[in-house]
N, C-alpha and C positions, 0 to 999 in steps of 0.2 A: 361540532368539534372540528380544529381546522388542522387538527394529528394529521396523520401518517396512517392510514390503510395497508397493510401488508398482508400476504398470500404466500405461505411457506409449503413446499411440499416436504416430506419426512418419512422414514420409512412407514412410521404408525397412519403416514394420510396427508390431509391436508389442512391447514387451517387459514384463514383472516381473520385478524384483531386491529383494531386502532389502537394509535399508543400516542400519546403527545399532549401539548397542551393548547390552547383555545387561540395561540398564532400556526405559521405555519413552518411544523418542524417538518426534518428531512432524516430520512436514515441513509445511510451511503454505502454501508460494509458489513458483514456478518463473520461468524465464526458459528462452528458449531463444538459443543463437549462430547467428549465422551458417552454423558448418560442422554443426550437426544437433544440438551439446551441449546437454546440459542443468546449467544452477546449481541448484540445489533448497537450497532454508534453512528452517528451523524452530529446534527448539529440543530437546536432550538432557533424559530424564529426569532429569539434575540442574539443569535449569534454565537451561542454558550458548546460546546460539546457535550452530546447527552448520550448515553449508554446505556441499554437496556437489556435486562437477563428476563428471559421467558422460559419455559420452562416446553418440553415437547408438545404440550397440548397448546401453548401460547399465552396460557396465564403467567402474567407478570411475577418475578423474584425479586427484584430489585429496581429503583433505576437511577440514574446518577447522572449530574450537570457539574458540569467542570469551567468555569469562567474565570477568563485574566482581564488584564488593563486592557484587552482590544478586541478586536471579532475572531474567533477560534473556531476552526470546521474540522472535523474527523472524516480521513477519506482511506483507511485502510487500517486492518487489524487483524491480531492472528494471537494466537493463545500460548500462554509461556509452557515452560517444563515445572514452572511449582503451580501451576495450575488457574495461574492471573490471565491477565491479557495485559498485550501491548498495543497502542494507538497511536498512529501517523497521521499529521494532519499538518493546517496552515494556522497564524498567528498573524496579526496585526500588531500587538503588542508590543513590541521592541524597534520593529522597522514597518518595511511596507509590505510585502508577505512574507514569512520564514517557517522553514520547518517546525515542527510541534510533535515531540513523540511524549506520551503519558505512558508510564506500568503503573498497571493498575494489581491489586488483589484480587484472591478468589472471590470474596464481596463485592465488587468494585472500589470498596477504599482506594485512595490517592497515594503511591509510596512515591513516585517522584513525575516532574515534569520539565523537560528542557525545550529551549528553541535554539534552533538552531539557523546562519547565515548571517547575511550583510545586509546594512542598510536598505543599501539602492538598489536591491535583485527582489524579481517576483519568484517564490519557490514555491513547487506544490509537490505532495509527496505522491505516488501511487502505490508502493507495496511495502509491508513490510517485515521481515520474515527474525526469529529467533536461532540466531548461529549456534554451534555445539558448545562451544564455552559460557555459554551463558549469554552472551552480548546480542547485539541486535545491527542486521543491516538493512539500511532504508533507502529506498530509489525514489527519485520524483525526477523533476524538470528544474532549472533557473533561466529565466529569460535573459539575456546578456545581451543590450543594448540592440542587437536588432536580431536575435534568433534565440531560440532554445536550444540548450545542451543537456542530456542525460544526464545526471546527478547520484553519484552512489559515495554510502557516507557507511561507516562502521563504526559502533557504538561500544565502547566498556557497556559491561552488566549495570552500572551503576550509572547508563548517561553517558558518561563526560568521552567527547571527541577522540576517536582512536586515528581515523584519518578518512578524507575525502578526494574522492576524485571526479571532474566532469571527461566527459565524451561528446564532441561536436568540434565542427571549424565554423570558420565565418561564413563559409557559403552556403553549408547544408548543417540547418537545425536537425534536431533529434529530440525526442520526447520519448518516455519508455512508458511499456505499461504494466509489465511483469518485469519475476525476476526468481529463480529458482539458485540452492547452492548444487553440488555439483560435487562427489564423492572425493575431490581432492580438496575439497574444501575453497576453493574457488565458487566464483559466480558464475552463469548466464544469464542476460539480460538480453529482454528483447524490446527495442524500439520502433519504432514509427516517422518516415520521416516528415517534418512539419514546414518542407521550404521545397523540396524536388516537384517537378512537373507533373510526375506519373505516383501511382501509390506504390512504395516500398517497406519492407521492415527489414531491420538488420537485427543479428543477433552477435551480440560482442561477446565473448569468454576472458574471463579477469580470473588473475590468480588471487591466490585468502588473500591478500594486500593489496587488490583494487589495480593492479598492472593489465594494463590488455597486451594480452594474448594472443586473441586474433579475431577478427569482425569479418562476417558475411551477409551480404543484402541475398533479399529475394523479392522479384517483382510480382504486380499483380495483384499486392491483397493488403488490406488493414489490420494488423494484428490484435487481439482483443487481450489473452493471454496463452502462456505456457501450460498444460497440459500433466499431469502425474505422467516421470518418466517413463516414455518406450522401454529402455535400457537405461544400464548404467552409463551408455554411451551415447545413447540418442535420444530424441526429445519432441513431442509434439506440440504446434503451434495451431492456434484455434486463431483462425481467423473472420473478418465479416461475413466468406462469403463461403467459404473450404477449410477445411484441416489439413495442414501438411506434416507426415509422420514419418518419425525416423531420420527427422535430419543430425547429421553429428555434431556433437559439441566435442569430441574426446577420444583419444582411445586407452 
């Protein structure tokens, strides 16, 4: 079997199960439910996005392939408030790579799938989180002609484009890799830069309408991600090599 081997720990222990089929699929993301499941999504050696619900001991519930007119990868997912999941990912389909978010049902049923960007840009997503209205905000990267910019895009409940914004100049790309909201309904984002000489992350603060606010580097580390809030005011960042705790996003 040329699956996917995985090793989950959980409060009840531990398990490995293979899960895939006879090419060579990838899992890339998890979520966990409430009652100990787990969603796991990635993507089928034919390129397809596949989904899979396990159950706490790691037998199989479900599992589902989702395929368009092009190569489709799932690189991020997080579970709604009616008890679905939603899926961030890339597409070939429409252009040359674009956004790709799937809501899925508490079965994994399909209720909608959109892509999202432009022709000519490579976009990959990295997080993607359910706002309190129902909607959804998704970060990733676009390459732009010779660097990468930060990408945050805000979704109606139903999909369709509420509005987007990049973060980057021409001199210094940025790539994110997290992204938490932030008790005023605003974001933090934290990036990575992908063009500076030395390793740095910044963390930008945007207002609910994607506005920055105000951006501060820290040198020395690669950021991995954000951390369950310090406070309501500060926030810890896990990085390659250190954690750094309590920085502020607010007061």
């Amino acid at each position: 079997m040329a699956g996917l081997l995985i090793a989950v720990g959980l409060c009840e222990g531990l398990f490995g199960k293979a899960y895939g089929g006879t090419q060579r699929d990838l899992f890339t993301c998890a979520v966990q439910d409430p009652d100990g499941s787990l969603v796991i999504a990635g993507y089928t050696g034919t390129a397809d996005v596949l989904v899979v619900k396990v159950n706490p001991s790691g037998t199989p519930l479900w599992a589902k392939t989702f395929a368009g007119p092009g190569l489709d990868y799932a690189h991020a997912i997080t579970r709604t408030s009616d008890g679905g999941y939603a899926i961030a990912g890339h597409t070939t389909g429409i252009g040359n790579k674009d956004f790709l978010v799937l809501k899925l049902g508490p079965d994994g049923s399909l209720e909608w799938a959109k892509a999202y960007g432009t022709s000519n840009e490579e976009e990959y997503p990295c997080s993607i989180i359910q706002t309190p209205e129902g909607g959804y905000a998704v970060t990733g990267s676009a390459y732009l002609s010779t660097h990468y910019d930060a990408i945050l895009f805000k979704l109606h409940p139903d999909g369709s484009l509420e509005w987007a914004k990049d973060f980057g100049d021409a001199d210094h790309g940025d790539g994110p890799c997290d992204m938490i909201m932030t008790p005023d309904g605003g974001f933090v984002l934290v990036t990575y830069a992908t063009s500076y000489p030395n390793s740095e992350f910044r963390l930008l603060k945007l207002s609910s309408d994607g506005s920055l606010q105000w951006g501060n580097a820290y040198w020395g580390a690669s950021p991995t991600l954000i951390l369950p809030p310090y406070s309501k005011q500060r926030i810890r960042v896990s990085s390659s090599r250190e954690t750094f705790t309590g920085i502020p996003v607010g007061s």
